[in-house]
C-alpha positions as CSV (number, residue, x, y, z in Angstrom):
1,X,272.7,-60.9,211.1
2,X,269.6,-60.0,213.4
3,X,270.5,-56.1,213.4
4,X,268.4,-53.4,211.7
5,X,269.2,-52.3,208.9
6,X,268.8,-48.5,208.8
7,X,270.5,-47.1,204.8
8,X,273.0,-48.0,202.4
9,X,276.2,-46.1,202.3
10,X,278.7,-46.1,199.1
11,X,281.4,-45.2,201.3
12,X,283.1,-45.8,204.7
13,X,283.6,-42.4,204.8
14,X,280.2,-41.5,205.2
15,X,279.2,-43.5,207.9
16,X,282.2,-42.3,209.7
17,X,280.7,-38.8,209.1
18,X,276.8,-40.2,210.4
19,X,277.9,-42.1,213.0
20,X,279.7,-38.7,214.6
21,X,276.7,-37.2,215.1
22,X,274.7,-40.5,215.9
23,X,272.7,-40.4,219.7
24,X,273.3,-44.2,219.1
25,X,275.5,-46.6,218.1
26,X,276.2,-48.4,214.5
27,X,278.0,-50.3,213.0
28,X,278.9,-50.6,209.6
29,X,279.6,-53.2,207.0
30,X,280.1,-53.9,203.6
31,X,278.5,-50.4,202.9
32,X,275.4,-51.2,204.9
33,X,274.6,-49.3,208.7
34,X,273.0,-51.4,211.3
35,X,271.7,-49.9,214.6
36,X,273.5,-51.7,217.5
37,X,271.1,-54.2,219.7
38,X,270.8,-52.7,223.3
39,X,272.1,-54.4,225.9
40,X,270.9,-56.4,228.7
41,X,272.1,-55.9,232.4
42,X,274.3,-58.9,232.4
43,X,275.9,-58.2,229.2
44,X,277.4,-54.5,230.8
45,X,278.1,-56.3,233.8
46,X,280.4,-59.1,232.5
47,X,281.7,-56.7,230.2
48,X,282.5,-54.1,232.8
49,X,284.2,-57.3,234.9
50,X,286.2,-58.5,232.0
51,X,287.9,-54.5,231.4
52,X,288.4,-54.4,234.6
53,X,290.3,-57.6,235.4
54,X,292.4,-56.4,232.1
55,X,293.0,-53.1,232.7
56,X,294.3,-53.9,236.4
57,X,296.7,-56.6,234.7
58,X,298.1,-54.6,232.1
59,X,299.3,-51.6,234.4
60,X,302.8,-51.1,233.1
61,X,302.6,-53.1,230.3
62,X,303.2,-51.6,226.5
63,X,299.7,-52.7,226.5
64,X,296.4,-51.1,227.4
65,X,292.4,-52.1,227.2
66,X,289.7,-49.7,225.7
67,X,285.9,-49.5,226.5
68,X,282.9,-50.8,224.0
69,X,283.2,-47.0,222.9
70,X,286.3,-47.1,220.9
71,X,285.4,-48.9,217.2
72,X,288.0,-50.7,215.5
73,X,288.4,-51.8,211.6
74,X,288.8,-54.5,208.9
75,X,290.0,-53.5,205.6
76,X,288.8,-54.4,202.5
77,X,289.0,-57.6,200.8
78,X,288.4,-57.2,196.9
79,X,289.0,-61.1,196.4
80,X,285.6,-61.5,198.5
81,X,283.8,-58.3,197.3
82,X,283.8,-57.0,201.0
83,X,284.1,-53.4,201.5
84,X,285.2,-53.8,204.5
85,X,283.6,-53.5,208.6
86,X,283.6,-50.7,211.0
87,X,282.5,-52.1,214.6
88,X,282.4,-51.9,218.3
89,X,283.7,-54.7,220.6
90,X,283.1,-54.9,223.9
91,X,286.7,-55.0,224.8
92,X,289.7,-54.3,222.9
93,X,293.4,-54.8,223.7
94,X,296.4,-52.6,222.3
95,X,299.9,-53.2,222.4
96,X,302.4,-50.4,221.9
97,X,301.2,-47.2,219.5
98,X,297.7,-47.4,218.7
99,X,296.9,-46.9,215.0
100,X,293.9,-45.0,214.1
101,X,292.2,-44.9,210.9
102,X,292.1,-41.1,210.6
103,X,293.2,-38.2,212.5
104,X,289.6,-37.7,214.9
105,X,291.0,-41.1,216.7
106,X,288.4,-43.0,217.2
107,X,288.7,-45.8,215.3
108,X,292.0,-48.6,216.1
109,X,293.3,-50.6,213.3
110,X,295.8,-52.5,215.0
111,X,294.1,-54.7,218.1
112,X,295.9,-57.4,219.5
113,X,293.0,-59.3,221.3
114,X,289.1,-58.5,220.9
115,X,286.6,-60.3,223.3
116,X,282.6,-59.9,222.7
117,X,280.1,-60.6,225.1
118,X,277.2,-62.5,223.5
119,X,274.1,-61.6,222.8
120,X,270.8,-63.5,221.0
121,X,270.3,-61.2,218.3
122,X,274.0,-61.2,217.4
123,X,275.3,-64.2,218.6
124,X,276.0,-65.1,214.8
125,X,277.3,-62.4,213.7
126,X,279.9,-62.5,216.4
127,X,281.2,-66.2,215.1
128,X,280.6,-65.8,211.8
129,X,280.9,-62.4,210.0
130,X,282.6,-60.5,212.6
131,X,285.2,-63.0,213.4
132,X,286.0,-63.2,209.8
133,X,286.4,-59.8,209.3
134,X,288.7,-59.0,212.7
135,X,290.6,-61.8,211.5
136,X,292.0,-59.8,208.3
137,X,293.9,-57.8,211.0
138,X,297.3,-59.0,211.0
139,X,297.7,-58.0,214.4
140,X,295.1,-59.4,216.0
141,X,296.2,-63.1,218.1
142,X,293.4,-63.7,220.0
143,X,289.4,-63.4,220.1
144,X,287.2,-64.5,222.9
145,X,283.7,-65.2,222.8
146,X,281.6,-64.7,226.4
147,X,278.1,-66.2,226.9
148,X,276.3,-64.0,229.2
149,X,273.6,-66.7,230.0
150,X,276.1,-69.4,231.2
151,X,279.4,-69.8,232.0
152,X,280.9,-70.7,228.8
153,X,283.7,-68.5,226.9
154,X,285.4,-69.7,223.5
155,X,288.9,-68.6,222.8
156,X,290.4,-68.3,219.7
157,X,294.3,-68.2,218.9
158,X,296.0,-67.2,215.5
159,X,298.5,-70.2,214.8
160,X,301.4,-70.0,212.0
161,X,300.0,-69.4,208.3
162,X,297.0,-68.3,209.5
163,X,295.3,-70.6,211.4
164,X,292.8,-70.2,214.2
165,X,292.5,-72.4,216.9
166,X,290.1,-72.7,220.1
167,X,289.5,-74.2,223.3
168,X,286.2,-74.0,225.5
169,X,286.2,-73.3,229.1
170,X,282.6,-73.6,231.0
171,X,283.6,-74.0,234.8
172,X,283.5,-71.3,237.1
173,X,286.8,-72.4,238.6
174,X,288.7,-72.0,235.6
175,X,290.3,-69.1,233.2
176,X,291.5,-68.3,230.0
177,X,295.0,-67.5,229.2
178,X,295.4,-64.7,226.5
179,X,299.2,-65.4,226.3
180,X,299.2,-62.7,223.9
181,X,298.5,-60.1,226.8
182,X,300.6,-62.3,229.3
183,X,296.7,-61.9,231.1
184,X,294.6,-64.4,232.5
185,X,290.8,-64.1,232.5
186,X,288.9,-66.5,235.5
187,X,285.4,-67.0,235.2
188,X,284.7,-66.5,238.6
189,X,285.9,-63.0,237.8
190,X,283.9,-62.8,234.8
191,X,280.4,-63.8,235.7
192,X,281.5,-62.0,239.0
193,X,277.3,-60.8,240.6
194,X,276.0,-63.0,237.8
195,X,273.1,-65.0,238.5
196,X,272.6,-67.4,235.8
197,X,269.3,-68.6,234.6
198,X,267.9,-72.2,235.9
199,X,268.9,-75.0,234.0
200,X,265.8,-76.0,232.0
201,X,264.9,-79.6,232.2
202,X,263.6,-81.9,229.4
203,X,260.5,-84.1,231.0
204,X,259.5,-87.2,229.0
205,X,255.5,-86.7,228.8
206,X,255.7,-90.4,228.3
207,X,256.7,-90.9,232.2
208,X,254.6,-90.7,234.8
């Protein structure tokens, strides 16, 4: 994982209690605090387009989106040795009666779709750890991963006994379906004022 490490914490607890009274954002996992990356221009903007499109689709549904503010949890898994992960997504979707971990509310343990808008320095972290974690959430159906440098989002789906599937969706003319949600994401929508990088081409030096 490419965030900085700040301290070691014996207890969830306690970084519950730090990151209160934190000017800036961590996250926490497997008793370890690491300051969150700031975040470019395009990453707030695609993640300010994707709550938007959601939370104008879910009016008077059971279901609701929350901001990059709220944190969410994964429990513990002794099997593994993990302690557990306290984070922030960028977008988080709710059905019915949120859950919170304690009674200061500000931490949901029962998500039913989590998207993340990628960055370089935790682009990993996103597929790998984080996903692994998120995934220990029985409630949780669907994850999507955003690419803020191209259009390009991977979407995951929880099958029967567990299983995760994906499909990849790169053009601008087309969406994701979180069937979960009954919402539909388009990319147009998504990388809405986006201006993407230039394609980079590879020149032979061997041609003239």
């Amino acid at each position: 994982m490419a965030l900085p490490k700040l301290q070691s914490l014996t207890t969830a607890e306690d970084y519950l209690a730090f990151e209160r009274e934190a000017k800036e954002r961590h996250e926490w996992l497997d008793g370890l605090i690491y300051k969150m990356a700031g975040e470019s221009p395009e990453h707030s903007l695609i993640t300010t387009n994707i709550i938007a499109e959601l939370n104008i689709q879910l009016r008077s549904s059971p279901c609701a989106v929350y901001s990059p503010n709220m944190k969410t949890r994964a429990a513990q898994d002794h099997a593994q040795g993990r302690k557990g992960l306290f984070a922030y997504a960028d977008a988080m979707v709710v059905c019915g009666k949120p859950v919170f971990h304690d009674e200061y509310r500000d931490v949901i343990v029962n998500p039913k779709v989590i998207i993340e808008v990628l960055s370089k320095s935790t682009s990993r972290y996103d597929h790998e750890e984080k996903f692994e974690r998120y995934a220990q959430n029985k409630s949780l159906a669907e994850y999507a991963l955003v690419s803020q440098n191209r259009p390009h989002i991977q979407h995951f789906v929880r099958k029967p006994r567990g299983r995760w599937e994906y499909v990849i969706e790169t053009k601008l003319t087309g969406s994701v379906h979180l069937a979960s949600i009954k919402c539909k994401l388009k990319l147009a929508d998504v990388y809405d004022r986006i201006e993407f990088p230039p394609i980079q081409l590879v020149v032979n030096p061997l041609e003239d």
